[in-house]
N, C-alpha and C positions, 0 to 999 in steps of 0.2 A: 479600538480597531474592531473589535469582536460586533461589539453593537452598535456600531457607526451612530453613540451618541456622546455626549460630553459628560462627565463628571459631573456627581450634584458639588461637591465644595472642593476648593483648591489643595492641591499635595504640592509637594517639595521636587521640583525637578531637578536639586543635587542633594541627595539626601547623606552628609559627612557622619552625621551624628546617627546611634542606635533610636532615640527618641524619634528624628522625622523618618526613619526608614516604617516606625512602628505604628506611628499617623500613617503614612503614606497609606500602609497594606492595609488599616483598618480605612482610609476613605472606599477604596476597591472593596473592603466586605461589604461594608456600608450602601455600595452602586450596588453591588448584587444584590444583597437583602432587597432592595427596592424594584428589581428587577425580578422577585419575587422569583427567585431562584434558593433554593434551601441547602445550606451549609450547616452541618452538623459538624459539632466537637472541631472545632478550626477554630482560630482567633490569628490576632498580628503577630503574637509571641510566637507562634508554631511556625509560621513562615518565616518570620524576620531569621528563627534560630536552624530553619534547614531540617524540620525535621518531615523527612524524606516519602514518608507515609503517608502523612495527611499533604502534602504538596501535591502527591501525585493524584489521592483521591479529589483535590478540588480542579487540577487540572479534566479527569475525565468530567467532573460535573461541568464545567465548561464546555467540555466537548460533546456531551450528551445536549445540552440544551442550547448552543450555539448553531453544533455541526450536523446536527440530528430531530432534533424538536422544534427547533423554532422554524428555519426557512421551508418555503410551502418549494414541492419537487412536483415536474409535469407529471400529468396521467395521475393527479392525488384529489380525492376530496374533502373539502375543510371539514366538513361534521365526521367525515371517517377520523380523521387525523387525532381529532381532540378524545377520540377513544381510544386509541390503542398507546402501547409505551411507546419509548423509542425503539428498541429494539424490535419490536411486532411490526413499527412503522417502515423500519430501515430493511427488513424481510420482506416485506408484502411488496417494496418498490423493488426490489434485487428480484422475488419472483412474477413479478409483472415482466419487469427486463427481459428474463429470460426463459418463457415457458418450456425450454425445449430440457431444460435440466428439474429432479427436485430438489431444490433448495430451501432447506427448513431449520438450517444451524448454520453459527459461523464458525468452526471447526471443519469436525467430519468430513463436511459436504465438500469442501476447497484444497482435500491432500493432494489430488491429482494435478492439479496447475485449469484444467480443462473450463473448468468454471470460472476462471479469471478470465481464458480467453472468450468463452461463449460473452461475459458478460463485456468485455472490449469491444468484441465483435457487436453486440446490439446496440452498444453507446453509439460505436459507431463505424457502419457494416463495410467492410473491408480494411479494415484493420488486422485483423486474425480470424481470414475466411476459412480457414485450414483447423479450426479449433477439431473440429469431432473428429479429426484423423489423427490428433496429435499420440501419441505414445502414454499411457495412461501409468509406466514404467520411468518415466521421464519428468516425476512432477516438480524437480527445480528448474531444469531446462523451460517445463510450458508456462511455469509461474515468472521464470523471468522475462520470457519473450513479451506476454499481454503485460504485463508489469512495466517492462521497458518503453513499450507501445504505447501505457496508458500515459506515462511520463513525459514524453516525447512529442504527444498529437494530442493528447488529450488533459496537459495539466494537471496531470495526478500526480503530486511528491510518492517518493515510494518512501512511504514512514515506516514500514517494517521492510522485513528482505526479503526474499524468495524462496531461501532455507525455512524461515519461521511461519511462514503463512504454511506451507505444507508441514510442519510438524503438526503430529496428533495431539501431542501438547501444548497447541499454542494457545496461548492469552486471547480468550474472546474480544477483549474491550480493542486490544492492539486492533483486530481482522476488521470489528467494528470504525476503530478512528481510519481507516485505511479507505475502507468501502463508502465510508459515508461522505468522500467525496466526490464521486461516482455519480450524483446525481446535477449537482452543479458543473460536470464538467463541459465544455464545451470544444469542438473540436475546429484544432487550427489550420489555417488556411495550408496548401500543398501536402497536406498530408498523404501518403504515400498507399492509398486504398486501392486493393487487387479485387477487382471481382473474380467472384468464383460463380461459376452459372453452372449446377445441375436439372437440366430440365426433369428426370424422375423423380428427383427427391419434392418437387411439388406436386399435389393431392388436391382432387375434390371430391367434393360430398355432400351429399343432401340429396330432396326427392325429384329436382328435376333430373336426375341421371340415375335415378333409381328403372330397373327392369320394367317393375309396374307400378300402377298406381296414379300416374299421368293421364288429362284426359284433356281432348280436343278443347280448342278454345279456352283453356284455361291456365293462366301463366304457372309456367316448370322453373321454378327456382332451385340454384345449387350454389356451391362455395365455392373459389379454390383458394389452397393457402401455400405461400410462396415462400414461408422463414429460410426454409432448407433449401431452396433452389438458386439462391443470389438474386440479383435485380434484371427483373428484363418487363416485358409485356405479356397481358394474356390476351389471348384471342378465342375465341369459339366460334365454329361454324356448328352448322345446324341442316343436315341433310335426312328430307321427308322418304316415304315409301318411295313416292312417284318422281326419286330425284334431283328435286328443287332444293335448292341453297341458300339457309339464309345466315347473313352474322347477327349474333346474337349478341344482346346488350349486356357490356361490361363494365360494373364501377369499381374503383378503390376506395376499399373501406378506410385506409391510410390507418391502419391499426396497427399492432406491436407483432402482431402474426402474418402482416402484409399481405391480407385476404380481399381476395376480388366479389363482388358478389354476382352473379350469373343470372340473367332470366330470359328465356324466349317463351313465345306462345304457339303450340303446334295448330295447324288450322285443320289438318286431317288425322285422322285415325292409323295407326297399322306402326312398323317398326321405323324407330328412327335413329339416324345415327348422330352423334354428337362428337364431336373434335374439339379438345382444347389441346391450343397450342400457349406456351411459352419459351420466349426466346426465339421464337419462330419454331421450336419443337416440341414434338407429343408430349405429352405430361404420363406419369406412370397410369399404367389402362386406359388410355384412351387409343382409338374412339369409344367411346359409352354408347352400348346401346337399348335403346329406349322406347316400351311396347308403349304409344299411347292407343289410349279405349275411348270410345264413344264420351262423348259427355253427359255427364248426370244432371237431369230436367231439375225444373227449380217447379216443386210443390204448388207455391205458394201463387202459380199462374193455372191451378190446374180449379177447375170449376163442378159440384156436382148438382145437378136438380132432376125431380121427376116425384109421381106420389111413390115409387118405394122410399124415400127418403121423407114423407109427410109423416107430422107426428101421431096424424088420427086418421083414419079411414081405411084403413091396411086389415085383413081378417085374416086367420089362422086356412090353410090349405090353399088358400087363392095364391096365383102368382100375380105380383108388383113387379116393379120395375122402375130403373131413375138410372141418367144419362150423362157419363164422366165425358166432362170437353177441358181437351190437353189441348189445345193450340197454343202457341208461343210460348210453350213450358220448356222447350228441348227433346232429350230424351230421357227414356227413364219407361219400367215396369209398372204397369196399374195392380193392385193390388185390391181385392175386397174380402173383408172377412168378416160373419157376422155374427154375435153372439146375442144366445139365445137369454130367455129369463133365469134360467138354472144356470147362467154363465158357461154355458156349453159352447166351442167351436164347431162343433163338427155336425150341427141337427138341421142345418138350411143350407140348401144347393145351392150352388150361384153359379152362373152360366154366362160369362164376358163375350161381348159379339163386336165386332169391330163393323161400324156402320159408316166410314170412312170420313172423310175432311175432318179428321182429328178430334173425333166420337166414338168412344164405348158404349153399349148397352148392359147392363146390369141388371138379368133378369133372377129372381129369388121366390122360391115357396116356402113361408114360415110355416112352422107345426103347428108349435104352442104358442095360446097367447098371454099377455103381458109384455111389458117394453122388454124392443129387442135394441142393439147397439149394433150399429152398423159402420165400421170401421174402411176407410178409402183411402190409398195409400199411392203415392208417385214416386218414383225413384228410390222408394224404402222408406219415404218421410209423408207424414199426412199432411191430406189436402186441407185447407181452412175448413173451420166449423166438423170436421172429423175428431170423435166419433159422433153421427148422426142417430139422436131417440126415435124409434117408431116404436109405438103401441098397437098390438095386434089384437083385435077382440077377437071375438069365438066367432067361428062358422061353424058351417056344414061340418057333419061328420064325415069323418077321412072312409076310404075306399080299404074292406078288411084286407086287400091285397098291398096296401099302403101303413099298414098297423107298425110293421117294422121298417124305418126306418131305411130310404137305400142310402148309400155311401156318397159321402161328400165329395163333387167334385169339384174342386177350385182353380177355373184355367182363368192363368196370366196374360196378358196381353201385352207385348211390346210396342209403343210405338216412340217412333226417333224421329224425330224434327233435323232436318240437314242443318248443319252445321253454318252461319253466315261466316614408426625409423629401426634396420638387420644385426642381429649380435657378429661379434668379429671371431676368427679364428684366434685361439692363443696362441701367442707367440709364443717362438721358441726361447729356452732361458738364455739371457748373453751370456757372451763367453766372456772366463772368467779374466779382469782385467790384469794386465802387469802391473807388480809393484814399481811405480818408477814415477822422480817427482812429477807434481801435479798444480797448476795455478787454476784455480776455482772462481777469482775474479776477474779472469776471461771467457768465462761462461755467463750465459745469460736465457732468460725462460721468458716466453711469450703465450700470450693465448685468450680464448674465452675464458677457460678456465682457472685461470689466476685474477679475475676481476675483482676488485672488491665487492660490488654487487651486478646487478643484472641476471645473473644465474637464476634459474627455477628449477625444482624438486624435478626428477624425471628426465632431463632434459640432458641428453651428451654433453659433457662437458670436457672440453679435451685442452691441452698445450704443447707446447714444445719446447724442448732443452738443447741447447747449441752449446756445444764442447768442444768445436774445432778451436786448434792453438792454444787449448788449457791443458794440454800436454794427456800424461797416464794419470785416470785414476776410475774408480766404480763410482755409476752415479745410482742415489739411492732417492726412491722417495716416500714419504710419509705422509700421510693424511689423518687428520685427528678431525673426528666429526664431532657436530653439537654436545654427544654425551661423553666425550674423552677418548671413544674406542678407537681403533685403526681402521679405516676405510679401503677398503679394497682398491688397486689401482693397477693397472695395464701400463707397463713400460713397453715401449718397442723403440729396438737400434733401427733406424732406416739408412743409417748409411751418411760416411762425411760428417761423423760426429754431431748428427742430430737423433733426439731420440723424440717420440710419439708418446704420449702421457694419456690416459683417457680414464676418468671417475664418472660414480652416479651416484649422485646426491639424493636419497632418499626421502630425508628428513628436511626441514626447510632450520635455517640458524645459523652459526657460524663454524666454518670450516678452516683449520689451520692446513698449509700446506708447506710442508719443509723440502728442501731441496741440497743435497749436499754433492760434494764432487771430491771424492777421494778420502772422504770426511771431513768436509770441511763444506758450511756453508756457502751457495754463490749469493753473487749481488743479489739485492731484495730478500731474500729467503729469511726467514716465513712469510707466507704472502696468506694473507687474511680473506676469505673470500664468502662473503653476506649470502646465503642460500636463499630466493623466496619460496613462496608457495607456487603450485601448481598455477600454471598457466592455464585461464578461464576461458572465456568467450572474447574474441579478438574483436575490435573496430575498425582495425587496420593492419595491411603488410605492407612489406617495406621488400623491396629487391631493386636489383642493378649492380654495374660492374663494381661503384663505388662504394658499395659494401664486403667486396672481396679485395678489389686492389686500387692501385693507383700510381701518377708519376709527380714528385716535386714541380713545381710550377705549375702545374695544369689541374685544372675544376676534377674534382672525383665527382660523379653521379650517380645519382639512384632516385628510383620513383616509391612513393608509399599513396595508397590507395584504399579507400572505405571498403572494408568489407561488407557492412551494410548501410543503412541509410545516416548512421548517428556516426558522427567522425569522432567526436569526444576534442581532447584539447591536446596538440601539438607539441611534443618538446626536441631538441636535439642537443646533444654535446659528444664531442671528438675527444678523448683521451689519448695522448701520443708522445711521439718526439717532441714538436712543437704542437704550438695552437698553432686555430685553423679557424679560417674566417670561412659562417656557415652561411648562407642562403637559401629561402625557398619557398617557391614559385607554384602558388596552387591556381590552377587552372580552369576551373570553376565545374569540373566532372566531378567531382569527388576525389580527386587526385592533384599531385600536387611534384614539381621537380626538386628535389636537393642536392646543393652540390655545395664543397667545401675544398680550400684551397689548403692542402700540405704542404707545409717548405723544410721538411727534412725526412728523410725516408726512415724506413720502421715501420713497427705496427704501431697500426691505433686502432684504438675501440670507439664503433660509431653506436652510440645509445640513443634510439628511436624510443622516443616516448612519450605513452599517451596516458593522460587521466592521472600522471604523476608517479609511470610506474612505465619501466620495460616493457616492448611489446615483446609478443613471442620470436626465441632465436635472438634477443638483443642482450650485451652488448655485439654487434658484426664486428669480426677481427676483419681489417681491410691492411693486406702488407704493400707500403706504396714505395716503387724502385723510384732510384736514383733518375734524376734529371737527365732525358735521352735525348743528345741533339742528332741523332740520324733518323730518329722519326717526327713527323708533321702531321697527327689527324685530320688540328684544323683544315688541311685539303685535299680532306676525303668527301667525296662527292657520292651521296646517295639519293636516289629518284629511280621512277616508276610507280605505276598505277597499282602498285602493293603497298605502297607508302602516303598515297594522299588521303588526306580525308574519310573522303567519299567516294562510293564506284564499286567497291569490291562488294562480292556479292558471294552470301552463303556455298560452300559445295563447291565451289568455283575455284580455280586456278587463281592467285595474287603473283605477280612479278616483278620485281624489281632489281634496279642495277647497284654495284657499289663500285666506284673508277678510283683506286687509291692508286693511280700511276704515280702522282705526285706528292704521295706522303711518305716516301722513305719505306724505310725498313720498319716492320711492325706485323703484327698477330691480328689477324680479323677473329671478333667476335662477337654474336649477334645473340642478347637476351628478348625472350619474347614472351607474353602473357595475354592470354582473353580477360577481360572482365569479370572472370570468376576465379581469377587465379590459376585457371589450368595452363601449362605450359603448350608453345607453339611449334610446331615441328617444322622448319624451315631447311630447304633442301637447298646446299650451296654450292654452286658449282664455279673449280677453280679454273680461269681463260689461262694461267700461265702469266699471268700479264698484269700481274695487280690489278684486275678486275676481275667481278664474282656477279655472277646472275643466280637471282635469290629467288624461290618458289616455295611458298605455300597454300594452303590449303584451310579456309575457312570452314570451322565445324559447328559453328553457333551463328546466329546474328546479332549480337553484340559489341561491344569497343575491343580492336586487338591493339596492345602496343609494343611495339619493336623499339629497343636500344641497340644500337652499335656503336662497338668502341674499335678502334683500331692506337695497338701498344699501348692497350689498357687505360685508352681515355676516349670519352666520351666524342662522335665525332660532330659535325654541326647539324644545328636542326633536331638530331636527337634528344629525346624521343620521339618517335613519330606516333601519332596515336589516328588510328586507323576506324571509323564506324564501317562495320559491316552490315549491310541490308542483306535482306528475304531474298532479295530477287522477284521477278514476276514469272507467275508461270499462270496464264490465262488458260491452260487445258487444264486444271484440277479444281477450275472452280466446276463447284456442284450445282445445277438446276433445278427443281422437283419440287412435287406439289401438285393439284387437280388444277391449276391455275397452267398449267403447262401440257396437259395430254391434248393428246389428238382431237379426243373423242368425249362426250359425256358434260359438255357445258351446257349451259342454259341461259337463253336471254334475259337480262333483265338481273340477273343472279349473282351474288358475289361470290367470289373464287379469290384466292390466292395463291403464290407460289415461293418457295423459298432459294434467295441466292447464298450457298455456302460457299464464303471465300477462306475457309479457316487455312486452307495449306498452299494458295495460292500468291503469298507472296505481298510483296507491296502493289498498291497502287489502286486505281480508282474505277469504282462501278458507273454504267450506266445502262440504264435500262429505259427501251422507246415499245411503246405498244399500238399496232398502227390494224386498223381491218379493210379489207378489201375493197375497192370502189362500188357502191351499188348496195353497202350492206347500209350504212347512213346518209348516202348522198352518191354524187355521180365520181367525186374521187375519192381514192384512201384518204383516209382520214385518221389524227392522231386520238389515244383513246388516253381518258385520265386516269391515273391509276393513284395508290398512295406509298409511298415504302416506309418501313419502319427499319431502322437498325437496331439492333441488338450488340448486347455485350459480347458476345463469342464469336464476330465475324463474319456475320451473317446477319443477312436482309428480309424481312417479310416484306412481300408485294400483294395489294390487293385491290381488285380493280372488280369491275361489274361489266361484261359485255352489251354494247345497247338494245342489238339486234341479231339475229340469228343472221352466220357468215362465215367468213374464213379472217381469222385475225393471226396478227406476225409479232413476236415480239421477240427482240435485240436486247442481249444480253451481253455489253463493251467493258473489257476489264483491262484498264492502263491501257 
C-alpha cells in the first residue's frame, strides 16, 4: 500500500504457524532492503515477538521515507530536495506555507494552536480566516478548531490530539507524522470557506510609489501583497499633476504571498497621485504620492567633435575649442572637466555656451603642455570615446599678469529634450419527623440524578423523593463518591411529600446514592450512578417540549441541531416505564425532528447521543401524564406570516395566529430558538377564546424555529422553521468614488466608483451609465462601463467617459 508496488517473493496470507509469521516479516524486510531503505538492529524475531521498541522505530522509518522523503510536494525543487533531510525538507515546505509565522521547530513554535490555523488557513484560505485573532491563551481550543478543520475539509487524520500537539513536551516525530500530511492534502468539494476581507491589512512597496526617484517616461514599478487582507481585486489608478487618469497595469503573481505586481509609465514630470484599491477599498496609505523628475538623457546619443578635442595641434595659452551635440539623448547635465599633465583639475578654464538646436560650445585655455584628458559627461555618465587625449605643445609665453593662475570656472549646462448556571439558597433544616410507622416501599426516587450514566462532572445534578402514602418516617440521604467519602447534598421538603435532592459531582467515576425512609431503604436504593468527564465542545443541541414532558398515546418531540458544521453520529434511547418507539426526521438544515411514542406515564430519561457519548444536559428527565381525553392538539390550528418559510424579515414585527377553539382543555406553550441557539421572545396575547395572536421580533437574519404544544404535545405542522431575510433597504446603499463627483473628470480617462451595499439588505444592483444627447451623437447614449464584485458587498465600477459632457448614472437596488 505504501509503495503502490507488489512484493518481490510470495508470503503467507494466513500465517497459523510462528515459522510463516517469521517468512512473512522477513519477505517485508527483504522489500525494504531493496527499496534501499536502512533498517538497523530489526530482524523478523523482533517483530514476530512484539518487541515494542524497534516496531515503533521501523514504523517512523516508514514514515520518514514514505510520508516525507519520497513524494515530490507543490512549490518543491527536485535537486533542492535530494539535499536536505527530511526534516529540513518538511520545514522549508510548512515555512513556504506560511510566511506570515516563524517557523523553525516542531515543538516550540505550535504551543499556541495559531500556527495550525495559519497553516489550515493557507492550505486552504478560508478555512480559519480568524487565525491571528485567535486567543494566544486558548492553545487547545485553537489547536482543536484548525485540527478539526483540517479533518473535515481537508483530509488530515488527527494522529495526535490537540492537548499533545500544544504540549512543550511533545514527541517531535508524533507533530512531524501529523504535518507531514499537510502537503498531499487536498480540499473537498463544499467546504465551509468564510472570507475575511481586510483591505489595510494589504501593503505595497517598491520604487514606483516611492516619494522620489521616479522619472518621466520611464516605467514605476511597485508590489502589493494581499496574504493579510482575504481575497478580492486590486486596482490602481494613476492620477498626473495636470489631472489625467490613468489605470494602471496589474498582474497576479499567483504566489504564496498573493502579490500583484504594479507598473505605470508617468509621461510628465511634477507630483503624482496613485490609488490602490482592493476589494474596491483603499489599501493602508494610499493614495501614494509620487514626485516624478525630468528624465535622465541617455549618454550614449550624445556626440563630441572640434580641434579642442584633436589629439595634435592644440598649444599651451591659446584657446581651443569642440562642440557637445545632445539631440535625441533626452535630458540630462553636460559636464566637462579637464585634467591637466600633473593630473590636476582645476588649472584649465572651461566656459560651456549654449549655441542652440541641441549644441554646447566648449571653450578651454591649457597652461601646461603635455597630454591633457579631457573628460565629457551627460546626465553624470560619459559620452562615447570620453576621456578624450589632447597634446598640448609649448607656445608663447603666458602674459606675467597670467603667471598665476585665475580660478577655475566650470559652468554646467542643462538641456532637456521634451519628453515624447445560580447557587441556591439553603434550605431550611426539616422539621424533625414523628416517630410513627412508616412503608418505604411506597416511596419512590426519580431524576437526572439517579441515572446510571449520562451525568458530567460540573453539571447540576438533581432528583426527587416522593413519600406520599409511605406514611411517618425521616428521609435520609447519602452519597459516597469515587473515593468512599460523603458527598455533600441539598435536601429540600417542597411540599405533599416530595422532597428536592441536588449533588455536584466533582470528580468524574462512580457514585453510590443510598436512599432511605425511616431507616429503611426504598425501592431501588442504592442507585449506582456512572459520573463522566467534563463536557467538551458540543456538535449538537437537543430542546423541545419532549424533553421535559409528554402525554401516553401521543408523539413526544423535540428538535436537535448542529451547532456547527460537523454533526458527528446520531444516537437515541428512552429509559422509562415502558419502551418507546423512537423516530427521526432530519430535514436536510442541519437539524433533524424526534419524536417517540410513551404508552405508560412516569419519567423517562431521553439520552441524546452523539459520537457514542451524552450530549450536554443528557440524559432529559421528560415526565409524561396520563392519557387526557378532554384535550385534542391534533386541532390546533396555527398560521400566519410568522410561521411560513419565507417573508419575515430582520427587525421587523412576525405574527402569527393559534385557534385552539377546538382542542379542549389544554396549556398553550410556545418553544422558540434562532439558529444560534439563542432563545426567542414571543409576545402572546390571550383573545379569551382559545385563540392567541403571537408576535415577535426578528434579531438576526437567520433560521428561527417555533414548537407549539398545546397539553404538552406537540401540535401539527410543528415545528415551524422560519428563514428570516435582511430585508432591503435601498437608502443605505453607499455611492462614492471620483467616478461619481460633479466635477473633475476627464475625457478619454478612466474613473471608477464604488457601490457599497454591505447594510443594505438583500437584493439586486443595477447600474446604467447614459451621457447627454450631443456629447457622442444627437441622442443619449448608453456608456460601457465594467463592474467588479467583491467579497464584502460591494461593487467596483469603472468606466472611461468618451467625450466631454454631462453624463447620468442609475444606481437600482432590488
Amino acid at each position: 500500500v505504501l509503495s503502490q508496488k507488489k512484493m518481490y517473493r510470495k508470503y503467507h496470507s494466513r500465517p497459523n504457524f510462528r515459522q510463516m509469521k517469521l517468512e512473512n516479516v522477513s519477505v517485508a524486510l527483504e522489500f525494504l532492503d531493496r527499496e534501499r531503505i536502512k533498517l538497523v538492529s530489526i530482524d523478523s524475531k523482533a517483530i514476530v515477538d512484539g518487541n515494542l521498541k524497534l516496531i515503533l522505530g521501523l514504523i517512523w522509518t516508514l514514515i520518514l521515507h514514505y510520508s516525507i522523503s519520497m513524494p515530490m510536494w507543490e512549490d518543491e525543487d527536485d535537486e533542492d530536495v535530494k539535499k536536505q533531510t527530511p526534516k529540513q525538507r518538511l520545514l522549508g515546505w510548512i515555512q513556504n506555507k506560511i510566511p506570515q509565522l516563524p517557523i523553525t521547530n516542531f515543538h516550540r513554535d505550535w504551543q499556541d494552536g495559531k500556527a495550525l490555523g495559519a497553516l489550515v488557513d493557507n492550505c486552504a484560505p478560508g478555512l480559519c480566516p480568524d487565525w491571528q485573532e485567535w486567543d494566544p491563551n486558548q492553545p487547545v481550543g485553537n489547536a482543536r478548531e484548525a485540527m478539526q478543520q483540517a479533518d473535515d475539509w481537508l483530509g488530515v487524520p488527527q494522529v495526535i490530539a490537540p492537548e499533545e500537539i500544544v504540549d512543550p513536551n511533545v514527541d517531535e516525530h508524533s507533530v512531524m507524522t501529523y504535518l507531514s500530511q499537510f502537503p498531499k492534502a487536498k480540499l473537498k468539494p463544499g467546504a465551509p470557506l468564510r472570507t475575511k476581507l481586510n483591505p489595510k491589512k494589504a501593503r505595497a512597496y517598491g520604487p514606483g510609489i516611492e516619494p522620489q526617484g521616479n522619472v518621466v517616461l520611464k516605467p514605476a514599478a511597485f508590489t502589493v501583497e494581499t496574504i493579510n487582507a482575504g481575497l478580492g481585486e486590486v486596482l490602481v489608478f494613476v492620477e498626473d499633476p495636470e489631472g489625467h487618469t490613468e489605470e494602471a497595469r496589474v498582474t497576479a503573481n499567483n504566489d504564496k504571498n498573493r502579490t500583484y505586481s504594479v507598473s505605470y509609465i508617468p509621461k510628465v514630470a511634477g507630483l503624482h497621485k496613485v490609488t490602490v484599491l482592493f476589494a474596491g477599498q483603499q489599501i493602508d496609505k494610499s493614495p501614494f504620492k509620487v514626485q516624478i523628475g525630468m528624465a535622465l538623457g541617455d549618454s550614449n546619443k550624445v556626440t563630441a567633435q572640434g580641434p579642442g578635442l584633436e589629439l595634435n595641434g592644440n598649444v599651451a595659452n591659446k584657446p581651443t575649442y569642440f562642440d557637445i551635440y545632445t539631440a535625441g539623448a533626452g535630458s540630462g547635465d553636460v559636464g566637462v572637466v579637464i585634467v591637466d599633465p600633473q593630473g590636476r583639475r582645476d588649472t584649465v578654464e572651461v566656459i560651456l555656451e549654449d549655441k542652440g538646436d541641441n549644441v554646447l560650445r566648449c571653450t578651454y585655455r591649457p597652461l601646461l603642455e603635455g597630454p591633457h584628458a579631457v573628460h565629457v559627461t551627460f546626465a553624470g555618465t560619459p559620452i562615447p570615446k570620453s576621456p578624450f587625449t589632447v597634446n598640448i605643445s609649448e607656445g608663447s609665453p603666458p602674459l606675467a599678469q597670467a603667471a598665476t593662475p585665475a580660478p577655475i570656472m566650470i559652468v554646467p549646462q542643462s538641456i532637456r529634450t521634451p519628453p515624447a448556571d445560580k447557587a441556591k439558597k439553603a434550605p431550611p433544616p426539616p422539621p424533625k419527623p414523628k416517630r410513627a410507622p412508616c412503608n418505604p416501599n411506597a416511596c419512590r426516587a426519580s431524576g437526572r440524578g439517579l441515572q446510571p450514566k449520562g451525568v458530567r462532572v460540573k453539571e447540576v445534578t438533581d432528583f426527587k423523593v416522593f413519600t406520599k402514602g409511605a406514611g411517618t418516617g425521616e428521609l435520609k440521604v447519602v452519597i459516597k463518591g469515587p473515593k468512599g467519602t460523603d458527598e455533600p447534598v441539598k435536601v429540600r421538603d417542597i411540599g405533599e411529600g416530595i422532597y428536592e435532592c441536588e449533588y455536584h459531582p466533582m470528580i468524574g467515576g462512580k457514585y453510590v446514592v443510598t436512599i432511605t425512609w425511616g431507616g429503611y431503604a426504598i425501592p431501588r436504593s442504592p442507585f449506582e450512578v456512572q459520573v463522566g468527564p467534563e463536557a467538551g465542545a458540543q456538535k449538537v443541541r437537543a430542546w423541545g417540549p419532549g424533553l421535559e414532558t409528554g402525554v401516553v398515546g401521543k408523539s413526544a418531540d423535540f428538535v436537535v441541531e448542529a451547532i456547527g458544521t460537523e454533526v458527528g453520529t446520531l444516537g437515541f434511547s428512552i429509559e422509562g416505564p415502558s419502551q418507546a418507539k423512537i423516530e427521526c426526521d432530519d430535514k436536510g438544515d442541519g437539524s433533524c425532528d424526534v419524536r417517540y411514542w410513551p404508552t405508560e406515564p412516569g419519567d423517562y430519561a431521553v439520552h441524546v447521543i452523539c459520537d457514542d457519548e451524552d450530549i450536554k444536559d443528557s440524559p432529559f428527565m421528560a415526565h409524561i401524564l396520563p392519557a387526557n381525553n378532554e384535550s385534542f392538539p391534533e386541532k390546533v390550528k396555527a398560521f400566519g406570516p410568522g410561521l411560513e418559510p419565507t417573508g419575515c424579515i430582520v427587525n421587523k414585527p412576525a405574527e402569527f395566529t393559534i385557534d385552539a377553539r377546538a382542542a379542549g382543555k389544554g396549556e398553550l406553550k410556545i418553544y422558540a430558538q434562532d439558529a444560534e441557539g439563542v432563545p426567542i421572545d414571543i409576545q402572546i396575547k390571550d383573545n379569551r377564546d382559545n385563540t392567541f395572536i403571537c408576535v415577535y421580533v426578528p434579531q438576526k437574519p437567520i433560521k428561527h424555529t417555533i414548537i407549539i404544544s398545546w397539553g404538552s404535545v406537540n401540535v401539527p405542522n410543528s415545528p415551524f422553521r422560519v428563514s428570516v431575510g435582511e430585508g432591503c433597504h435601498p437608502q443605505k446603499v453607499k455611492v462614492y468614488g471620483p467616478g461619481v463627483e460633479k466635477t473633475g473628470l476627464k475625457a478619454n480617462e478612466p474613473t471608477y466608483f464604488t457601490v457599497d451595499c454591505s447594510e443594505a439588505g438583500q437584493g439586486d444592483v443595477s447600474i446604467g451609465i447614459k451621457c447627454a444627447p450631443g456629447v457622442v451623437g444627437p441622442a443619449e447614449a448608453d456608456i460601457d462601463f465594467d463592474i467588479i464584485k467583491n467579497d464584502n458587498d460591494t461593487f467596483t465600477v469603472k468606466y472611461t467617459p468618451p467625450a466631454a459632457g454631462r453624463y447620468t448614472i442609475m444606481v437600482l437596488f432590488a
